[in-house]
C-alpha positions in Angstrom: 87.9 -83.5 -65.2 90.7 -83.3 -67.3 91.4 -80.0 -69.4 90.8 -81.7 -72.8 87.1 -82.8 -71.2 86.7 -78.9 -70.9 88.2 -78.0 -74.4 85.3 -77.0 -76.5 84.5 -79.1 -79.5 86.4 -78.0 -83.1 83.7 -75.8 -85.0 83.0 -77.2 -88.8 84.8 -75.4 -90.9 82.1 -74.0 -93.7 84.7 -73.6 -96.7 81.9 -71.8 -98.4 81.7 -69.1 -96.1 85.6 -68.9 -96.0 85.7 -68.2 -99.6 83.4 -65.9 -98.9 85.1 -64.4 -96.7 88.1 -63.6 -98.4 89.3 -60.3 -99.5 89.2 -59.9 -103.1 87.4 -62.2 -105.6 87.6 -65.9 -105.4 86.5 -67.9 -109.0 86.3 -71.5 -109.4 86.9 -71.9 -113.0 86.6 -75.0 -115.5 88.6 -76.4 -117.9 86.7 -75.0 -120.8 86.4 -71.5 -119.2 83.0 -71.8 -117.5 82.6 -69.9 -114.2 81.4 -72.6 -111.4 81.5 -70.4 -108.8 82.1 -66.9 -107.6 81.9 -64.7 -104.2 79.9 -62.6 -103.7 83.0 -59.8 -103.5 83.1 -59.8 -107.4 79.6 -57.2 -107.2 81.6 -54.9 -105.4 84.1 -54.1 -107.7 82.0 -54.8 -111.1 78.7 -54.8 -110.4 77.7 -58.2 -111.6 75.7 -60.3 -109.0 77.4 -64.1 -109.0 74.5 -65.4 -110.4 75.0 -63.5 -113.2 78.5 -64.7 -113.9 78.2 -68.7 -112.9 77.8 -70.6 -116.0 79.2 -67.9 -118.6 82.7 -68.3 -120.2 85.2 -66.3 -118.1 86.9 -65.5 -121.4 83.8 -63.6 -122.2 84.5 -60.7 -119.4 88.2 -60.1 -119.9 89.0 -56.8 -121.6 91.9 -57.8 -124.0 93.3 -54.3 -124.3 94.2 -53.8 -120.5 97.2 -56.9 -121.0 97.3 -58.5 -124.2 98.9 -61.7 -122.6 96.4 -62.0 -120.5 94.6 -64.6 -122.1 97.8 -66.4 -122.9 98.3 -66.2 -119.3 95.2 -67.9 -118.2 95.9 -70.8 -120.6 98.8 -70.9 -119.5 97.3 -71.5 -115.8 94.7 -74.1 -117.5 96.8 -76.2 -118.9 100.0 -76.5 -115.3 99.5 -77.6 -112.1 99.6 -75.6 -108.9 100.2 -71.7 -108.5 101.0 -69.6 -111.3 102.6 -66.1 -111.3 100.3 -63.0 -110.6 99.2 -61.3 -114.1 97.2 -58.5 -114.7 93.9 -58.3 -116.8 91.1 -55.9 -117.3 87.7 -57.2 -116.1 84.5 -55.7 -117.4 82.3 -53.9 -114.9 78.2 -53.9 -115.3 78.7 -50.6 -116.4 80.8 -51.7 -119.6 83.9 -49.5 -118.5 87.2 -52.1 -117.6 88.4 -52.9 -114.4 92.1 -53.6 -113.7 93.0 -56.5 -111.7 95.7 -58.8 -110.5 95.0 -62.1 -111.1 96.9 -64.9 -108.7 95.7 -68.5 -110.2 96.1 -71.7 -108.7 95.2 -74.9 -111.3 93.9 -77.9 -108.8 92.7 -79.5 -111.4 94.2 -82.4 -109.7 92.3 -82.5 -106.6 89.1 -84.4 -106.7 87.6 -82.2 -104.1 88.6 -79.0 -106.2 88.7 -79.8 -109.8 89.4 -76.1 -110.9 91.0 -73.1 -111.9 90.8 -71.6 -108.6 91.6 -67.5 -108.9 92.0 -64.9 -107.1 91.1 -61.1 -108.3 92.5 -58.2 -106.6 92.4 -54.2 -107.7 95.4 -53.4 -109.4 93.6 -49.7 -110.6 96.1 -47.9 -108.0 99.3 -50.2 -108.6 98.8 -49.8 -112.6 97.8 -45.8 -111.8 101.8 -46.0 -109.6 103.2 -48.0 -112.5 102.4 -45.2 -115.0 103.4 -42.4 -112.7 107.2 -44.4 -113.0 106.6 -45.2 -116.8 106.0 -40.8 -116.8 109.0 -40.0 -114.9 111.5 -42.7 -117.0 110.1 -40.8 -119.9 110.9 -37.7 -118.9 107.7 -36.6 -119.0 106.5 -32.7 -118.3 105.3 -33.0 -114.5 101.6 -31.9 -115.6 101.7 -35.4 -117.1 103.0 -37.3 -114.2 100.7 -35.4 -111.8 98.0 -36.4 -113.7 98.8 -40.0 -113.2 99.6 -38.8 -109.0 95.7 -38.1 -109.4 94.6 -41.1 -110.7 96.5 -43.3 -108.0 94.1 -40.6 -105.1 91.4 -42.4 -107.0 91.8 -45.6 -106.1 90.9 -48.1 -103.2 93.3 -46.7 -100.8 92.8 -42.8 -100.4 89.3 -42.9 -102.6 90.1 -39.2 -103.2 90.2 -36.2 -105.8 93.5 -34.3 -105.4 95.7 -31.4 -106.7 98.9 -30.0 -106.8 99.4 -26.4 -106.0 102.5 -24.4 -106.5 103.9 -21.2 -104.6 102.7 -19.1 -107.6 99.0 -19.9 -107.0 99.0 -22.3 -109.8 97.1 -25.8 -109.4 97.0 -28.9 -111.6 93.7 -30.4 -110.0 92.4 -33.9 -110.6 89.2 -32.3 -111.7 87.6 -29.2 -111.6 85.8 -29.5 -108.2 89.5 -30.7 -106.8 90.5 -26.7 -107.6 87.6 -24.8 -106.5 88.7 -24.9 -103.0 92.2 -23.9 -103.3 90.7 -21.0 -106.3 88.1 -19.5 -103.8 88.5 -16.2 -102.3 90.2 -16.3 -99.2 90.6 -13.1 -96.7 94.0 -14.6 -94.9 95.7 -17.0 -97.6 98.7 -17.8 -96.0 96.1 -19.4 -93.4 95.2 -22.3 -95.8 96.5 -25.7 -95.4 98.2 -25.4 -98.4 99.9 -21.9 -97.7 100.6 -23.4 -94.0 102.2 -26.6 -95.5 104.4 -25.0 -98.0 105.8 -22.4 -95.5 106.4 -24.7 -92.6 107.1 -27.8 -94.4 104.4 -30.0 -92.4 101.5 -31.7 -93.5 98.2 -30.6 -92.5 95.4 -32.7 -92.1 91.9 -31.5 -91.4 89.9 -34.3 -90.2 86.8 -31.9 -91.2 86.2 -29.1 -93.4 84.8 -26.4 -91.1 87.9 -24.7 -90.8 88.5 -23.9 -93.8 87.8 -20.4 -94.9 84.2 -19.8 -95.9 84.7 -19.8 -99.6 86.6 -22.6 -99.6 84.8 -24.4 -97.2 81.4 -24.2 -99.2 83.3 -25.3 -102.4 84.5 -28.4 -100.7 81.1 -28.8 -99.3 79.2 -28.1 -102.4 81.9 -31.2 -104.1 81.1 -33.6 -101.5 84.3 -33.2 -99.8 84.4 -33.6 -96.0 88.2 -33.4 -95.2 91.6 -32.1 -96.2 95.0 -33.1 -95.9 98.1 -30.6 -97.9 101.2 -32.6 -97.8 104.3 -30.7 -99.1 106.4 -31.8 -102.0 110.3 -31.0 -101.2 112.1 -29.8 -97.8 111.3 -26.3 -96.9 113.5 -23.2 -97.8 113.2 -19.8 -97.7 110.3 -19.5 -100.5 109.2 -22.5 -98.2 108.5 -25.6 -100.6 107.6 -25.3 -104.5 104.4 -27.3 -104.6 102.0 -28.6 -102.0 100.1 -32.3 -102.5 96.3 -31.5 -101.5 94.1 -34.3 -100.8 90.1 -34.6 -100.8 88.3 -37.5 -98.9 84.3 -37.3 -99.2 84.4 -39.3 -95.4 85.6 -37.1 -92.3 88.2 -38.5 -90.0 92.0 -39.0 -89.8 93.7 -40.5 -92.5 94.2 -44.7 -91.9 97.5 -45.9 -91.5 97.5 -47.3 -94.9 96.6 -44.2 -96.4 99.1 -42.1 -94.6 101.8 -44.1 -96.3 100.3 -44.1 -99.8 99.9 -40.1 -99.4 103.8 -40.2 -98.3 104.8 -42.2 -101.4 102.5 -39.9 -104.0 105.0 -37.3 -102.2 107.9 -38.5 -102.8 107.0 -39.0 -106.7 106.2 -35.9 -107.2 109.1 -34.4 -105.8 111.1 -36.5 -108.1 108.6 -35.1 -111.4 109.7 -31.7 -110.0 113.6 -32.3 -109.3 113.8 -34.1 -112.9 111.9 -31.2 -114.5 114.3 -29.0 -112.3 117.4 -30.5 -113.7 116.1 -30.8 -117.1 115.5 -27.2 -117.4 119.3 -26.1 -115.6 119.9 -28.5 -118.6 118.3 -26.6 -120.9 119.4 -23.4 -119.6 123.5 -24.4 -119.7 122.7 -25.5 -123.1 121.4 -22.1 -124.5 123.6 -19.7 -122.2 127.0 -18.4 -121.3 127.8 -19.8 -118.1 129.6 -16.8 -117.5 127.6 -13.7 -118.3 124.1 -15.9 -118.4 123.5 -14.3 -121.8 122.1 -16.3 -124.5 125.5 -18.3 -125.9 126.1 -18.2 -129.7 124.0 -21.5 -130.8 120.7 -19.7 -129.3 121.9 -16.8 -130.6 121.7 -18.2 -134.1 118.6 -20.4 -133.5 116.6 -17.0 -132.3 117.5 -15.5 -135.5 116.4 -18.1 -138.1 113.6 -18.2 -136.5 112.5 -14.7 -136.7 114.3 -14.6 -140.6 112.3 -17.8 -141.2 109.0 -16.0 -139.7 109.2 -12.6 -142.4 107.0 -11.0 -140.4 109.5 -7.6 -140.8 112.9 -6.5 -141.3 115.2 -8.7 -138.7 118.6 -6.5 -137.7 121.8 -8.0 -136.3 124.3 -5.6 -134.0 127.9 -7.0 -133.6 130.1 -5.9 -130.9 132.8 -6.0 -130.2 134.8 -4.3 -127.2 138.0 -1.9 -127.9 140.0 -1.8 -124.9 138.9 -5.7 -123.3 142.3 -7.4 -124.2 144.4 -4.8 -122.6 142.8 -5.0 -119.4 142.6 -9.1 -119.1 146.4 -9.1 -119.7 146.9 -6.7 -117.3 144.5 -8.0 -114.4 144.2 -11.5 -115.3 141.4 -13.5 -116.3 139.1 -13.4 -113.2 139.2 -9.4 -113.4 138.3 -9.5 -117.2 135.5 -12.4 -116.4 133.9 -9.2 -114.1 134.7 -6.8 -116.8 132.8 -9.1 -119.0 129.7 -9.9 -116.4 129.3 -5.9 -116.1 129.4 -5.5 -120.2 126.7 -8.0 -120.3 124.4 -6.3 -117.9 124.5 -3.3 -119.7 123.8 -4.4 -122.9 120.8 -6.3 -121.9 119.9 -2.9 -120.2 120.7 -1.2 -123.1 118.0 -2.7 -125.7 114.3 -3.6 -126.2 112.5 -6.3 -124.8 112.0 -8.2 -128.0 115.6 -8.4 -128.9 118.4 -11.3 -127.7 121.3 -10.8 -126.3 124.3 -12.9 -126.8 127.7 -13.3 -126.1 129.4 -14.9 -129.2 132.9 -16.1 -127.5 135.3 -14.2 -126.0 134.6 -10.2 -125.9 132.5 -10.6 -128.7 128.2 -9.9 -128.5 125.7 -10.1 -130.6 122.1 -8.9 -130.8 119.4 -9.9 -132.4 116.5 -7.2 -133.1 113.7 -8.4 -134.8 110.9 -5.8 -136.2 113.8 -3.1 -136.5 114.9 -0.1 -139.7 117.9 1.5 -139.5 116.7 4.5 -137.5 115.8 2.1 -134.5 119.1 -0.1 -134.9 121.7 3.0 -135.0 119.6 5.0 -131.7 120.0 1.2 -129.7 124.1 1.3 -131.0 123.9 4.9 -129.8 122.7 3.9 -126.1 125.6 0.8 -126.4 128.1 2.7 -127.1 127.4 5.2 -124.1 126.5 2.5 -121.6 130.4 1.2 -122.4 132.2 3.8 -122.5 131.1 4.5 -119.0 134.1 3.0 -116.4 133.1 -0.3 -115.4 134.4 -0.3 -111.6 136.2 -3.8 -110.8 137.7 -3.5 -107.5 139.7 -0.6 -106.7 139.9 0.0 -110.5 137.8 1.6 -113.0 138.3 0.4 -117.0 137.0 2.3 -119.6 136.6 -0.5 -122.2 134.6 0.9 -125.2 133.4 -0.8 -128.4 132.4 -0.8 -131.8 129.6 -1.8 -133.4 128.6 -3.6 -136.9 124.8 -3.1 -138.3 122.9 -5.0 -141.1 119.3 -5.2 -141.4 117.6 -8.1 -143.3 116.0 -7.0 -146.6 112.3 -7.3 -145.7 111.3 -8.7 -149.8 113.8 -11.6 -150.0 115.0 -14.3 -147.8 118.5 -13.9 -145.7 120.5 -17.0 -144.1 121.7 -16.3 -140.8 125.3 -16.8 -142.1 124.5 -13.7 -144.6 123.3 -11.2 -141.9 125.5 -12.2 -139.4 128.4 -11.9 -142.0 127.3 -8.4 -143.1 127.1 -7.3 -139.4 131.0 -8.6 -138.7 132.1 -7.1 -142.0 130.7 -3.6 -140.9 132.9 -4.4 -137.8 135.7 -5.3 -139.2 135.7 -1.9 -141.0 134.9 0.4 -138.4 137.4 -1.3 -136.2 139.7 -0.5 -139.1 138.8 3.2 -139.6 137.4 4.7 -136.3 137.1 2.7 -133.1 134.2 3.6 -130.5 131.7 3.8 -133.4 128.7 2.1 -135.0 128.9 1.4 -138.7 125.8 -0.1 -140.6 126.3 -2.6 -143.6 125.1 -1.0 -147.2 121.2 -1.9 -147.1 120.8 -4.2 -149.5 119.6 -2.2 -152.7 120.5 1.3 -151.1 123.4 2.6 -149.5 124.1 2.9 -145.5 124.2 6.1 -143.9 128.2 7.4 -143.1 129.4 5.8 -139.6 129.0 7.6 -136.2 
């Protein structure tokens, strides 16, 4: 016998059964909108039984609000042959809340053995979830709001899991509250948690099962349904090892699927960008509000802290101008890179030299102000007092010691009627201007406004 006698016979293809068979959702679809025929895939991901659905108007199940051209898109598909470009639609589930799918339509309308709208439905939850966590970081979003879409695409089909972030301070931002109480539960070693162990070493940890997790952490993932944890860290290790760590929570045990591995890998890489851009934003930020040279506040936050404490009345706001003696002398002499380490020192020891609720600020060149808010006069000339000490002391640069000094100018906001920052400010640099005139090395306060100032020290 030949080897065609022994081929076995074709099987009949049941094209039911394939449809059936598909992933996804398969409708057959009429001109007029009427479902002719669904799979049986369409209960998983909305509840409805086909039965239910065959002879109602698809129309009638599309949630408008997920795509506003979606409907324009499936009339679009009605009314032109063959296969149209995927769009994206929100399906209502059983449960009235709206599903979001990708719809992939194919009009044989044509074909006598067809006759329909023949579609295919696909989850787009996680892809719509990824497409927000983009449309957060183009934003310029705060990461809180980008990790909150990061949690939403751990919900979907892929990883089916609650998540969190957790940063090296101890800080979490947790899909939802049963996604923290494992990583917030008392813990006797808690560098030994998958977290701790994944930020410091730069490795992911996977636990295919929770039973190695500490006891109170291991009966809070229990107690949420959660049978196994992977930390992924966000970043490349450094010496405070990574700044955040991605901690997943699957309800099944096991080893993460292929599949899942890469989507986990992806939500990584995202949120290291949410933290790099919110990184960069704030150096931003930070360059735009302070010398770059001493890393005090720089003479625009200067003025914007002091409006808004004049603005606020709460008490008497008082402005110290300074303005060193002997600074010139010693930058001609030296050169500018000496002077920029005169300067760096002089910085230091004003911010040393005053309260916690006051601002420091270098206002260009050798010039500082400070902005004290809550202050009399008795508090403003004992913090001039201390300044003028701290810089008269040598400031060693090199093999050299300076002895730069300064002077000071006062003024103190009248506490019954409202004072522009120009005014203050101005009274301040005028009380400068005359010490620097009659006694160098001193402070001299401005005449409070309706009573005179106390003689200069």
């Amino acid at each position: 016998m030949t080897g065609e006698e022994h081929a076995p016979a074709a099987r009949p293809l049941d094209a039911a059964a394939v449809l059936g068979a598909v992933p996804g959702v398969i409708v057959l679809i009429e001109r007029d909108g009427t479902v002719r025929w669904v799979n049986e895939h369409v209960t998983s991901f909305s509840g409805h039984r086909p039965e239910e659905l065959i002879g109602t108007n698809m129309l009638d199940h599309l949630g408008a609000s997920a795509n506003p051209q979606a409907l324009e898109s499936i009339g679009y598909a009605l009314d032109h042959a063959g296969v149209q470009l995927p769009t994206v639609l929100g399906f209502r589930a059983v449960d009235g809340s709206t599903i979001i799918l990708e719809a992939i339509a194919n009009n044989q309308f044509d074909e006598p053995s067809i006759a329909a709208l023949v579609v295919h439905l696909g989850p787009y939850d996680e892809r719509a979830a990824l497409d927000r966590v983009l449309g957060s970081l183009a934003a310029g979003d705060d990461p809180e709001v980008s990790f909150g879409h990061l949690h939403q695409v751990a919900r979907g089909a892929t990883l089916r899991a609650e998540s969190a972030v957790v940063f090296g301070d101890g800080r979490a931002i947790a899909s939802s509250p049963e996604a923290a109480a494992p990583i917030g539960a008392r813990c006797h070693d808690p560098s030994a948690t998958p977290w701790a162990v994944a930020a410091t070493t730069g490795r992911a940890v996977v636990l295919p099962d929770v039973s190695s997790l500490a006891p109170a952490a291991r009966a809070a993932a229990r107690k949420a349904g959660f049978e196994a944890c992977w930390a992924h860290p966000i970043g490349h290790v450094d010496d405070d090892g990574v700044g955040a760590v991605l901690v997943i929570w699957r309800r099944e045990p096991g080893w993460p699927e292929p599949n899942a591995t890469t989507l986990a890998d992806q939500l990584v890489r995202l949120g290291k960008l949410a933290l790099d851009r919110d990184e960069h934003r704030h150096q931003l930020l930070h360059a735009a509000r302070h010398d770059h040279l001493t890393g005090l506040a720089n003479r625009a936050r200067f003025y914007d802290v002091l409006a808004e404490h004049l603005a606020a009345r709460h008490a008497p706001v008082g402005v110290l101008y300074v303005d060193l003696d002997r600074f010139k002398e010693v930058n001609d002499a030296f050169g500018h890179g000496h002077g920029d380490r005169v300067l760096q020192e002089v910085a230091v020891r004003l911010d040393a030299g005053v309260g916690p609720t006051a601002t420091v600020a270098r206002l260009g060149g050798d010039e500082f102000g400070i902005c004290q808010p809550g202050s009399d006069t008795s508090m403003l000339t004992a913090t001039a007092e201390r300044l003028l000490a701290a810089l008269e002391a040598p400031i060693p640069v090199g093999d050299q010691e300076h002895r730069i000094g300064a002077t000071i100018g006062i003024a103190l906001s009248a506490a019954t009627r409202p004072t522009s920052t120009d005014h203050l400010v101005g009274r301040a640099d005028a009380a400068l201007v005359e010490g620097k005139a009659s006694t160098k090395g001193t402070w001299h306060l401005a005449e409070v406004e309706g009573g005179a100032a106390p003689p200069p020290r």
